[in-house]
C-alpha positions in Angstrom: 224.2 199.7 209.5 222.4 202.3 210.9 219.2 203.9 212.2 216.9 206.1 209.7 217.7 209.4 211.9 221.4 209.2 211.1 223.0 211.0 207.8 225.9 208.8 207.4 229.0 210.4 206.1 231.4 207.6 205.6 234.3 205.7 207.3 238.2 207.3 207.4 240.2 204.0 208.3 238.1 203.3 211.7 236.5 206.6 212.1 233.0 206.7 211.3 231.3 209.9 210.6 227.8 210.5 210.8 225.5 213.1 212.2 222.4 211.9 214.2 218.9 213.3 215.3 217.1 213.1 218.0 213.9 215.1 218.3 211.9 214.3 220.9 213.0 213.1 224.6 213.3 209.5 224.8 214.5 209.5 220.8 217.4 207.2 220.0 219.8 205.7 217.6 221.9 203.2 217.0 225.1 202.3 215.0 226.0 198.6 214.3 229.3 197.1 213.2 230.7 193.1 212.7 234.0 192.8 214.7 235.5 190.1 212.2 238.5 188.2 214.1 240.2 186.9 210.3 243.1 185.5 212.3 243.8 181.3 213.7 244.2 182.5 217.7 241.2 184.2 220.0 241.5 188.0 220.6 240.0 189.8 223.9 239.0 194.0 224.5 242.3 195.1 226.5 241.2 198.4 226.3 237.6 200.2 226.1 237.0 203.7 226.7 233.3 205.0 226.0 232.1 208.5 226.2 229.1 208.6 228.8 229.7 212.1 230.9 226.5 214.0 228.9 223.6 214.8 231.7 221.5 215.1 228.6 222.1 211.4 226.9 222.8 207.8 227.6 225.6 205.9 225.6 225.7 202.1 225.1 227.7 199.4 223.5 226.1 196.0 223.6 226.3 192.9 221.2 223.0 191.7 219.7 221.5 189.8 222.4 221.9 192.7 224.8 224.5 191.8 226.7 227.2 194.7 227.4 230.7 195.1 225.9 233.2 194.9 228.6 236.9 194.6 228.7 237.9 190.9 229.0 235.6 189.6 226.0 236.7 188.0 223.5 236.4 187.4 219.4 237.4 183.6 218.9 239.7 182.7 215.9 237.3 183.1 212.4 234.1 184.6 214.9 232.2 187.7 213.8 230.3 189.7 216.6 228.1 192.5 216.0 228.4 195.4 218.4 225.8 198.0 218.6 226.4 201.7 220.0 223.2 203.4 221.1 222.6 207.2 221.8 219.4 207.8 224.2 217.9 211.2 224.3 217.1 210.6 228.7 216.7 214.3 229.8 215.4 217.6 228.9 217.8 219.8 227.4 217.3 223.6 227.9 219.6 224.8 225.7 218.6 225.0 221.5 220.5 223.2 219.0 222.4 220.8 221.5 225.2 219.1 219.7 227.6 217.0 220.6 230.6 214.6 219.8 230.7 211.1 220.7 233.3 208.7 220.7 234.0 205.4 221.5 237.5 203.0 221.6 238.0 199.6 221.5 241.5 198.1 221.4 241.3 194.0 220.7 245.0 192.3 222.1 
């Protein structure tokens, strides 16, 4: 799922491709995903590595009730979370047609 000011391109394996907009400061957008654990034993983030060095936005992943993804958590045997990744537009950007590439990792053990 995603946000009306994203042109979604499709998925390649676990890559997602998509272009978003944001138009005016303070603009955002979000992507949403289920993590589906399918297997019988609990799995836990072992690994997370989020893109959040841009002066210009602010990056998030967060489940549904807000709270933050953080290594250690875990997808019990037959649970489905949803995760959401958020891009906020938080400072003026002086240069024109600011683009960017964001990425995001999450390794379940």
């Amino acid at each position: 799922q995603y946000t009306d000011n994203v042109l979604f391109y499709g998925v390649d394996g676990l890559n997602v491709k998509y272009e978003g907009e944001l138009s005016y400061l303070g603009d955002s957008y979000e992507l949403s995903f289920d993590v589906v654990n399918s297997s019988n034993i609990d799995v836990g983030i072992s690994d997370l590595v989020l893109q959040n060095q841009d002066p210009y936005l602010e990056y998030s992943l967060i489940y549904e009730d807000g709270d933050n993804v953080v290594i250690g958590d875990t997808v019990k045997a037959g649970e489905k979370r949803r995760i959401k990744y958020q891009v906020l537009w938080k400072n003026p950007i002086d240069i024109d047609d600011y683009e960017l590439d964001s990425s995001f990792y999450i390794d379940y053990l």
